[in-house]
N, C-alpha and C positions, 0 to 999 in steps of 0.2 A: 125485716128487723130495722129499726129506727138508728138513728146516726148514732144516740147519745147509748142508746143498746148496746151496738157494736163495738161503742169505745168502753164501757165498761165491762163489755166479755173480754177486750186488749187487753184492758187494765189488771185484771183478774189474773188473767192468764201470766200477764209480766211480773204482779208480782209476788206469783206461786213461785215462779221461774227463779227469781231475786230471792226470796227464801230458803231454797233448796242452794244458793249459790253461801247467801249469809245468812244462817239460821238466826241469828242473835238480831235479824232486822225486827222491828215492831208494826208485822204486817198487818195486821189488826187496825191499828191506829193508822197507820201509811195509808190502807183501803179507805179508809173514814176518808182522811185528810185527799186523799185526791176524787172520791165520792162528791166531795163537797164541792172543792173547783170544779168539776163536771158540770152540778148541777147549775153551780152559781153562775157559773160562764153559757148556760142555756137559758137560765133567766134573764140573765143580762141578753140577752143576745134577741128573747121573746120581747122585753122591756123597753129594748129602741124600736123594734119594728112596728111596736105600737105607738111611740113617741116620734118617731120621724112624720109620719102626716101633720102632726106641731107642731113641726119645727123646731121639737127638741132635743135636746141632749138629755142623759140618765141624771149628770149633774145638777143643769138647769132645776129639771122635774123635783127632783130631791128637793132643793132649795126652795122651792115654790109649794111644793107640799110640807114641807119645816114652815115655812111661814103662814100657810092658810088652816094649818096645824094648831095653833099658836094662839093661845085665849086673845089676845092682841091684835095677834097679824101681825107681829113685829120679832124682828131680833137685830143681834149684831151682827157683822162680819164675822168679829172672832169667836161667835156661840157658832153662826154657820161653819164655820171654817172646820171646828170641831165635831159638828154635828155630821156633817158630809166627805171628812177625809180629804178636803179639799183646802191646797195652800192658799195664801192668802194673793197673789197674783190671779193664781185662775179663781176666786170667788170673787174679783174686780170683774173678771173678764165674765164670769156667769153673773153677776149683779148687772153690768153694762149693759149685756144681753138683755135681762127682761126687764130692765128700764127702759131702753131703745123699744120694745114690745108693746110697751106701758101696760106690762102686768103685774112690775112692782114701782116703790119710790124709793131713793135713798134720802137722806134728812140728819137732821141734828136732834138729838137728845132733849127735851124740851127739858129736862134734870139736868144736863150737863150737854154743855153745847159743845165740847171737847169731843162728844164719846156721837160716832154716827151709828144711826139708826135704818134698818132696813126694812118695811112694813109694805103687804099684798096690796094691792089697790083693788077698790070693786071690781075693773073690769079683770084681775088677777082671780077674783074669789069665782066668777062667772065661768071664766075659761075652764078652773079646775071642776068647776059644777058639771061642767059639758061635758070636758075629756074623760073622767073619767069611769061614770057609767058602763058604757061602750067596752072597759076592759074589765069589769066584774065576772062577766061567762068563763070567758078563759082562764080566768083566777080561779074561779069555783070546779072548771076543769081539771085544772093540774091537781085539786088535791079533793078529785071525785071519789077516792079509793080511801078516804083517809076517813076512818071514823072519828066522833068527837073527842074521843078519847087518848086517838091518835094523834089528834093535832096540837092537847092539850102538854102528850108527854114527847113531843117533837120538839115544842115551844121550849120547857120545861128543860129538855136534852142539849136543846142550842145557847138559851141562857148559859147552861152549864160550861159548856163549851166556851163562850165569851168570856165566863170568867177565867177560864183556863187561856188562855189567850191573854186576858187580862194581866194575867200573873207573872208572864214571858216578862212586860215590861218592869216586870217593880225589880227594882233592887236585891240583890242576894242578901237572904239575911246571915250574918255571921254565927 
């Protein structure tokens, strides 16, 4: 049995346990919500071991695929910062990064010299060319068991979810 196996027979099991203790818990939802840390914390986990031979971090990579994303190749700090969950110190410190790299530039706004601008360099667009081929198998791996159908009301399930998420932050309506 696989690691991520084991921990979700744990999980099962603990929170059969936890329900029998507080019936009134919303184990349904509770299983989802820790389903999903499981999974996300093994993606993340498959994510760097593929990015460490570049010398990356999940941040960096994030950042670098937002921008070679990007009809432009370009964003701000404060769109990245937004885009990647990342404060605006550590997007200095991931901008610094693949500038030192020279796989991105920072600059000025050629609209507003106030407002910087952060934009992929060719040898930025090449790198992402090369890297990430190489991790397509293993992506088409993890979701070898998933029909199109599957992936479409996955998709479809997780939006959902974000907007439920979404909705944590807004303001109580009166």
């Amino acid at each position: 049995m696989t690691r991520l196996a084991q921990c979700i027979r744990m999980m099962d099991e603990g929170i059969d346990r936890v329900s029998q203790i507080l019936p009134q818990v919303p184990a349904i939802e509770a299983r989802l919500c820790r389903l999903m840390a499981m999974v996300g914390g093994s993606l993340e986990e498959e994510l760097e071991s593929k990015l460490k031979p570049h010398k990356l971090n999940h941040s960096e990579f994030l950042t670098l695929m937002i921008l070679y994303s990007r009809p432009d190749g370009s964003s701000t700090p404060g769109e990245l910062c937004e885009f990647t969950n990342e404060g605006a110190t550590n997007m200095t410190r991931i901008a610094n990064a693949l500038v030192r790299r020279g796989l991105i530039t920072r600059g000025t706004s050629e609209e507003d010299r106030r407002r910087v601008v952060i934009r992929i360099c060719p040898t930025g667009q090449q790198f992402v060319e090369q890297m990430l081929p190489p991790m397509f198998p293993r992506l088409l791996t993890m979701f070898a068991s998933f029909s199109e159908a599957d992936k479409r009301t996955f998709s479809r399930l997780l939006r959902k979810l974000a907007d439920g998420l979404d909705r944590l932050s807004e303001p109580p309506t009166p």
